[in-house]
N, C-alpha and C positions, 0 to 999 in steps of 0.2 A: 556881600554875596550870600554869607551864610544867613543873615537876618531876611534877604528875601524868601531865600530857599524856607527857612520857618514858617513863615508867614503868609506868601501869598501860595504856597505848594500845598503846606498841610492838611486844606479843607480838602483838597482834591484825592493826597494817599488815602487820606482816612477813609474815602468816600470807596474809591477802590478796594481796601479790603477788609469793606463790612460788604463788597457785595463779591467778592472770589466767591463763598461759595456758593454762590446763586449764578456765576457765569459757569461755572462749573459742573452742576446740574444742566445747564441748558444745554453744554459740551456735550455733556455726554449725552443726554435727552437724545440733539440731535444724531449722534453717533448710533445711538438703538433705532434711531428712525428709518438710518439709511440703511443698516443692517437688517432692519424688518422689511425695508421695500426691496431688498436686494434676494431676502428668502423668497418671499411672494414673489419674485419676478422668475425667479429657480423654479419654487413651486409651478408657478402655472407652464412654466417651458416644458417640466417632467411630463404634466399629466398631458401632454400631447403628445410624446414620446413611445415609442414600440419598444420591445421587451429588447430586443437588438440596440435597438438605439438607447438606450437608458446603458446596456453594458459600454458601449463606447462613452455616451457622455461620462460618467462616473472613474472609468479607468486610465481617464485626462484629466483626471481632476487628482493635481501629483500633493497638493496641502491636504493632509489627511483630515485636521480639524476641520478645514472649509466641506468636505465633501460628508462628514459627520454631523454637521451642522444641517447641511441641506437635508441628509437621510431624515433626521430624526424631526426635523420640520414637516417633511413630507410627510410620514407616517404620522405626526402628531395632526394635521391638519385634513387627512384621510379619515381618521377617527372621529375627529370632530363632524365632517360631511355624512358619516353613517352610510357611506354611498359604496357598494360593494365592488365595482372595477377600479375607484382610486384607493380601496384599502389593498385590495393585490397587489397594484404596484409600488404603494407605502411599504410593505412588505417586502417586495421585491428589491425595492431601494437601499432599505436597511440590510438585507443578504448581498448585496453589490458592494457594502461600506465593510462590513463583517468578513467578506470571503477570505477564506483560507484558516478564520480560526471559528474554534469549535461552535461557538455562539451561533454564528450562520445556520447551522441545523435549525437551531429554533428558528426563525427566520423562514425558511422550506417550510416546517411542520406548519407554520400558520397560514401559508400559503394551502397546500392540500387541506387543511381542518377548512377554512373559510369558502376552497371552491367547493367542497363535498358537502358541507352546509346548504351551500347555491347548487346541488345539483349540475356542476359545469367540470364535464368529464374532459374535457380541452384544459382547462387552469389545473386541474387535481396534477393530468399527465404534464404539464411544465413543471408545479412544485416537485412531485417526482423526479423529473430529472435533474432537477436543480439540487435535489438534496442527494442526490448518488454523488455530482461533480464534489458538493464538498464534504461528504464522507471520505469521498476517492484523496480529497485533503487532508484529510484527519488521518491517513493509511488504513482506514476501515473498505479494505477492498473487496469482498466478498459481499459486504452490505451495498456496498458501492453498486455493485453488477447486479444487484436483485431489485434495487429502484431505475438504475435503465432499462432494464427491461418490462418493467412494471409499467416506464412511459411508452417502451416502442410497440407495444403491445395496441397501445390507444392507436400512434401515429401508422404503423401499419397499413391500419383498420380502414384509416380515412385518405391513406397513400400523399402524406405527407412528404414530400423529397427531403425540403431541409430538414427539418426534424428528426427524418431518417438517418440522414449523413449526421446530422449532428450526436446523435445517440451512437451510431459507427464510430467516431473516432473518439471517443469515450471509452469504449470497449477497443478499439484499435490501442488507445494508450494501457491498459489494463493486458492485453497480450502481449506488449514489451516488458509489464511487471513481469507476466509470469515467463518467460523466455522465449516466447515463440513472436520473435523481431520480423521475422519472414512473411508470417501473416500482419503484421503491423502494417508493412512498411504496402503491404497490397492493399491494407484498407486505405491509409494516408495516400496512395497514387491515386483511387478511382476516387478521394474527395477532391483532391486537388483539380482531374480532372472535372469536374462537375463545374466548379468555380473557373478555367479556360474556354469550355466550349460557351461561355458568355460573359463579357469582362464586365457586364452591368451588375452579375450577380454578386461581384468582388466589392460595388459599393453598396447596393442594398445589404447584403450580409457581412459588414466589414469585419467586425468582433471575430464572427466562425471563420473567412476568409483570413483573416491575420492566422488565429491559433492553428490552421489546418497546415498554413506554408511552415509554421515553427514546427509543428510532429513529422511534416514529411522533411525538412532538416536534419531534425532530431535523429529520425529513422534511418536515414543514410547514415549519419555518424553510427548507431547502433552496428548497422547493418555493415562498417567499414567500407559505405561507398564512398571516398572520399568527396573525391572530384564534384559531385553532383552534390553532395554536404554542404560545400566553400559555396558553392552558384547559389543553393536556396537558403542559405544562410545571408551571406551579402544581399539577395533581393530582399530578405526580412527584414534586417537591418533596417535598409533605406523604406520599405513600404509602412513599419510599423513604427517610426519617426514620423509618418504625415499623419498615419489611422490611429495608432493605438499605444503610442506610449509607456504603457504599462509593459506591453511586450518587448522592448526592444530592450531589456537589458537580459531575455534571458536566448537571444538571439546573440546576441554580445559571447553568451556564455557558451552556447552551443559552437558558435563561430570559434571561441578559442579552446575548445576540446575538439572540433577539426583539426585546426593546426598542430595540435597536440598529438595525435595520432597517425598525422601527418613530419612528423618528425620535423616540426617546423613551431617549436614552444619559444622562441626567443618573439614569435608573431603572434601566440597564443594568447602570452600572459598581458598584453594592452589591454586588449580586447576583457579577458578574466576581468581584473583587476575594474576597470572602466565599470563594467559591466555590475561587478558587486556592492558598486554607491550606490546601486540603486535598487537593493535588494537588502534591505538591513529587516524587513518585516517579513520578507519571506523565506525563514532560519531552513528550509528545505534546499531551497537553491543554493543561497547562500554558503551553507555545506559545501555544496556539489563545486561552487566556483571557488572556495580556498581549497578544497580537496585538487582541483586540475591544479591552480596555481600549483600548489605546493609539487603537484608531480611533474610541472615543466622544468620548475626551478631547479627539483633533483637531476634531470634529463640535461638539463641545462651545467650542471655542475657544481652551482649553487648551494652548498650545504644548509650555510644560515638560512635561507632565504625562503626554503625546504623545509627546514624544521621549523618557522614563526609560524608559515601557514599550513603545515600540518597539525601544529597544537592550536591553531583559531580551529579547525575544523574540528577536532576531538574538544575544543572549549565548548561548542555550539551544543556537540551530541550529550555536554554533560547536563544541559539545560532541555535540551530536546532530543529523547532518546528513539524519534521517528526516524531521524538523519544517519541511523547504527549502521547501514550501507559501506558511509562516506567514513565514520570513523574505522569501521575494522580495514578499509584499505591506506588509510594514514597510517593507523598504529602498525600493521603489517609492515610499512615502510622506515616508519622511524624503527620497530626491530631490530630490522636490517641495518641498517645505518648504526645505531649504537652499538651491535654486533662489531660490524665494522671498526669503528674507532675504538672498540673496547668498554665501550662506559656500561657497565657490568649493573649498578642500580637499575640504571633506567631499562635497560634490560629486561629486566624481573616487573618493573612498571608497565613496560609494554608488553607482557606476556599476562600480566594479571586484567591489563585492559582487556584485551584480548579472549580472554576463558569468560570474560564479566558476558562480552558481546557474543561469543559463539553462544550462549546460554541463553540470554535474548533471543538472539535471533531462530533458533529452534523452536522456542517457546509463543513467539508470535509471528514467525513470517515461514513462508514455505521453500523458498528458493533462499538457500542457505549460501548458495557462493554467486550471487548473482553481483555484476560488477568487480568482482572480486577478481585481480591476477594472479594470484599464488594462495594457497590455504596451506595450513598447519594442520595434523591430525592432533587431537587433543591429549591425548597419553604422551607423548612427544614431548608436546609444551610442557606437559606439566612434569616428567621427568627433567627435559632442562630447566625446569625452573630449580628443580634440587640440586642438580648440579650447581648453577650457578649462585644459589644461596650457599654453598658446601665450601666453593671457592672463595667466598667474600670473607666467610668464619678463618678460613684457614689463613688468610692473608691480616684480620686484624684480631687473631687470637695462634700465633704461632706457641705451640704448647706439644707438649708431650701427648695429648690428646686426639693430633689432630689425624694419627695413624686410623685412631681407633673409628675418630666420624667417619672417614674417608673407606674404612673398612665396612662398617653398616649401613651406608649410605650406598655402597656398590650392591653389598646384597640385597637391599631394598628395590632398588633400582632393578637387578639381574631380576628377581622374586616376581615385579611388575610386569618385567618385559616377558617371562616364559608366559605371564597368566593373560594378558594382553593375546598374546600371539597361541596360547593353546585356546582361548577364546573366541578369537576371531577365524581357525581353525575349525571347530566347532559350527559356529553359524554359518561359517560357507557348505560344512557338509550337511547340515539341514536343509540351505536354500537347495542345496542339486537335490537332495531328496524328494523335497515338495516338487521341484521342475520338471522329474525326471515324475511323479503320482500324476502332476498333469500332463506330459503327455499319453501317459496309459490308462490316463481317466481311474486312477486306482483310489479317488477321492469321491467318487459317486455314493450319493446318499439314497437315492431309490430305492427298493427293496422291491423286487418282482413278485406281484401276486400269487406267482406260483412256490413262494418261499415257505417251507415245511415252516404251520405256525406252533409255536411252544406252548405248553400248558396254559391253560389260561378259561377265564370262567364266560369269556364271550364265545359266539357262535364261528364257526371257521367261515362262515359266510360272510359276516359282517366285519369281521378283521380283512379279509380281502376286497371286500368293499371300500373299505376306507383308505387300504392301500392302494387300489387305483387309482382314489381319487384322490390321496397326496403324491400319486405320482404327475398328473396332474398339473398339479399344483407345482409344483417344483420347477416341473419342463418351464412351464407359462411363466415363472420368476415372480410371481406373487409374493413370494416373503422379502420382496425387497420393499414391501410397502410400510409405511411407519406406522405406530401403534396398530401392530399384529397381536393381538391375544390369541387365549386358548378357544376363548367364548366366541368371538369372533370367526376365529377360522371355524372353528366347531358349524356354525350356522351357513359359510359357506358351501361348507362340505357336507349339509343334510345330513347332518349327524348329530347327538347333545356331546360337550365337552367332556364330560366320564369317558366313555367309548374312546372318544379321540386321543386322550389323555394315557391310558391304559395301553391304545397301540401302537404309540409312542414310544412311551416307556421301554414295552415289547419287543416291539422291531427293528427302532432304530438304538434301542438301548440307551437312551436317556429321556433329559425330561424337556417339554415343550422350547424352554426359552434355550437352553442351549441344540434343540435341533434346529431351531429358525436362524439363532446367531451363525449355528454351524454352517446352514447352508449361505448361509450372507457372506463369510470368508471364504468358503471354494469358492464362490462367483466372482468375488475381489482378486483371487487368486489367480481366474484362468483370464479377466478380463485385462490384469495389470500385467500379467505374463503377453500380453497379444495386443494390448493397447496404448501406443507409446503415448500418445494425446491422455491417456485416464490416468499414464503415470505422471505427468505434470499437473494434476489436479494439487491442492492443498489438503492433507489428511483430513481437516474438517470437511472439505470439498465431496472426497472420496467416504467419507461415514455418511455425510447428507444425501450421497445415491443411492447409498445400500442402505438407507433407511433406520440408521443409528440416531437416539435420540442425541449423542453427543461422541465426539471425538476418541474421550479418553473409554468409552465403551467400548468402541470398534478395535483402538490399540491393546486393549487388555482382551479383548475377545481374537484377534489374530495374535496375540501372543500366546493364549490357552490353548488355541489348538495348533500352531505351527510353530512355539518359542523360540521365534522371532517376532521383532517390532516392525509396524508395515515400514516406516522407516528405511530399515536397512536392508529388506526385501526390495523396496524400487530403487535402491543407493543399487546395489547390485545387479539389477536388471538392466539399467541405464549402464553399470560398466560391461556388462556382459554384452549388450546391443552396441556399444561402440569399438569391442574389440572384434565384431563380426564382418 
């Protein structure tokens, strides 16, 4: 047996693997082939596809590689054609494989650069809007809100309905950022209805049609409608399992923050849990869905269960510090909790997270306790934090000593708390003073022409001349305009800059840029005093109206003339208007 096997076999192995790698070549050969006719078959489906339909086909396409594949074929093969409507949607393609991370902007920007090329003020206002949506991803919200408008501006023009509505709940989602859920929840009603009074417009606009049912969901939970949350949530679920895929896990998530706040978490956390396998790329949501977990679980009774997904959620924010929301209401919780049981370290861990995130979030976002169930005043934390390092020393250093910490540790402490509270003492009796100047208008910058003028080497003609016409000027709120000089105003007021400069000086007793700044801060003053909508602006918001080249100009300029930060002027207006 073994002599045949030698002999009559042998020609035939050898024959075999002198030619493996030549079958193996042609393996794979064929393998690139079917792979290249499979692109080309993608390809030509794309470029028959509308800007709607290309978002659905692509947000069903759950193998990320495969659909990365296709993008980058399409754009490579759009380039090659030199042909300007399939490089848009090559474009386009690749901002569909990209959304949600930063890269997509570039994406948008080549969109607008290539239709502004082509003169095609239709494709510029799509990349526009396209590149707000994923700013509005990156939490660049303020840029966010200046390129939808920048498109509804086109659609307007040419009374565009969808594109209307679609640009609306864009901005509808951007007024739940900044607190005002009420106007949200009106914009997400009158799109929904748009999409009932015709059920065909539900499949020609599937994409908008799904995200419109998820916000007006969304918005009832916001809004604590419950009942009407569970109904458009369940219809989400099942509608966006047939349409769109991509959305139904964050339907999943909404649905178990219903039940969550429905005092129904034991139904919640499926739903959660389910819902966040399919959410590992979008570190935003994702947050948001171990943040509920973890608060069903506490609700629940749950400790362990409580504290894994609240440190998954504070893990996410230590990589992604856009999610800071989701972490200060975890860290808040486990406080509490270690409070509770005593565990004294972690304690001090959760209060230094804590100081890390209130620092953050002052520093980049406007709505400081948004989401947020309970806040800490920060002299607080940071006194308990001494205390409870004071207790730790004294427990693994019992010593003769421990009189002595405990003794300048209290007056440290005491020393903090009078200056804290003779502080905060202080700035309350500024803010009534300014409140009580504007109701008596005792902040009025005009100077009446008939005001006895002081020595001086101009004519009493011409100083009252120019008094008028800064009075003027003032009424009309012209210096709310940006890049105000001297030269400039000078010219609008038929006058040269010397003269103007001089009765300036004069009259209002100082010098140009602080009489322009000055009048920009009474205006901020009596407008944030009387306008609850201007006090929910974001400081950058409110220096961008009153015509500040920058933020930190308008805070140091209302802190020079009222020493207060606008800050704490509308922190106290806001509590002043809720105790009325």
């Amino acid at each position: 047996m073994l002599d045949f096997f030698n002999l009559k076999t042998y020609p035939l192995i050898k024959a075999l693997k002198m030619n493996k790698v030549l079958l193996t070549l042609i393996y794979l050969g064929f393998i690139n082939f079917i792979h290249s006719q499979t692109n080309k078959e993608n390809y030509s489906n794309l470029l028959s596809k509308k800007p709607e339909q290309l978002e659905i086909y692509f947000s069903n396409i759950t193998n990320k590689e495969k659909r990365s594949k296709i993008a980058q074929f399409t754009l490579t093969e759009a380039k090659k054609s030199n042909n300007y409507n399939l490089l848009i949607k090559g474009y386009f393609t690749k901002l569909l494989d990209a959304t949600h991370q930063p890269i997509s902007i570039k994406y948008a920007d080549s969109i607008i650069t290539t239709a502004n090329n082509n003169n095609d003020i239709n494709m510029e206002a799509f990349g526009n809007l396209h590149k707000g949506i994923q700013l509005y991803y990156q939490s660049e919200h303020i840029e966010a809100l200046s390129y939808y408008l920048k498109s509804q501006k086109y659609y307007k023009s040419i009374n565009d309905e969808f594109y209307n509505l679609k640009i609306d709940h864009y901005i509808g989602i951007l007024k739940n950022r900044s607190g005002n859920k009420h106007q949200a929840l009106q914009i997400f009603r009158r799109n929904m209805a748009f999409f009932e009074k015709d059920s065909s417009l539900q499949l020609k606009y599937k994409s908008q049609y799904i995200k419109s049912l998820f916000a007006l969901a969304e918005s009832y939970n916001r809004n604590k409608l419950l009942d009407s949350a569970v109904i458009f949530n369940k219809l989400g679920i099942k509608k966006s399992f047939k349409i769109d895929k991509s959305m139904y896990p964050f339907f999943l998530l909404t649905y178990g923050a219903a039940m969550y706040y429905r005092n129904e978490s034991h139904l919640g956390v499926d739903s959660l849990l389910k819902g966040g396998t399919f959410l590992e790329e979008k570190k935003n949501a994702l947050a948001t869905t171990y943040k509920i977990a973890s608060l069903c679980y506490k609700k629940t009774g749950n400790d362990s269960l409580f504290v894994k997904y609240a440190l998954k959620t504070d893990s996410i924010y230590q990589k992604h510090p856009k999610t800071v929301f989701d972490a200060k209401t975890v860290n808040l919780r486990l406080y509490e909790y270690y409070k509770k049981i005593g565990d004294q370290k972690n304690q001090i861990k959760s209060i230094n997270k804590l100081l890390s995130i209130d620092s953050l979030i002052k520093k980049k976002h406007s709505k400081l306790e948004k989401e947020i169930t309970k806040g800490y005043d920060i002299p607080k934390l940071i006194e308990e934090k001494e205390l409870l390092i004071n207790t730790l020393r004294n427990k693994n250093n019992a010593t003769t000593t421990t009189s002595l910490i405990v003794t300048i540790l209290s007056f440290i402490t005491l020393t903090l708390l009078v200056y804290f509270i003779r502080k905060n003492l202080i700035l309350k009796k500024r803010f009534k003073v300014i409140l009580a100047e504007t109701k008596n208008e005792k902040r009025k910058t005009v100077t009446p022409p008939e005001t006895i003028i002081k020595s001086s080497e101009l004519p009493k003609d011409v100083i009252n001349k120019i008094l008028k016409k800064l009075e003027v000027f003032e009424k009309s709120k012209q210096y709310l305009e940006k890049k105000q000089t001297l030269n400039s105003l000078a010219k609008d007021l038929d006058t040269n800059s010397s003269y103007l400069s001089k009765v300036i000086n004069l009259e209002k007793g100082t010098n140009f840029s602080n009489y322009i700044n000055g009048l920009k801060i009474d205006y901020a003053i009596d407008r944030l005093s009387n306008d609850s909508k201007f006090r929910s602006y974001t400081i950058k918001a409110i220096s961008e109206e009153l015509g500040f080249n920058n933020p930190n100009t308008f805070s140091s300029s209302f802190y020079k003339k009222t020493k207060l930060y606008p800050s704490y002027f509308i922190k106290q207006l806001n509590s002043k208007s809720k105790t009325q």
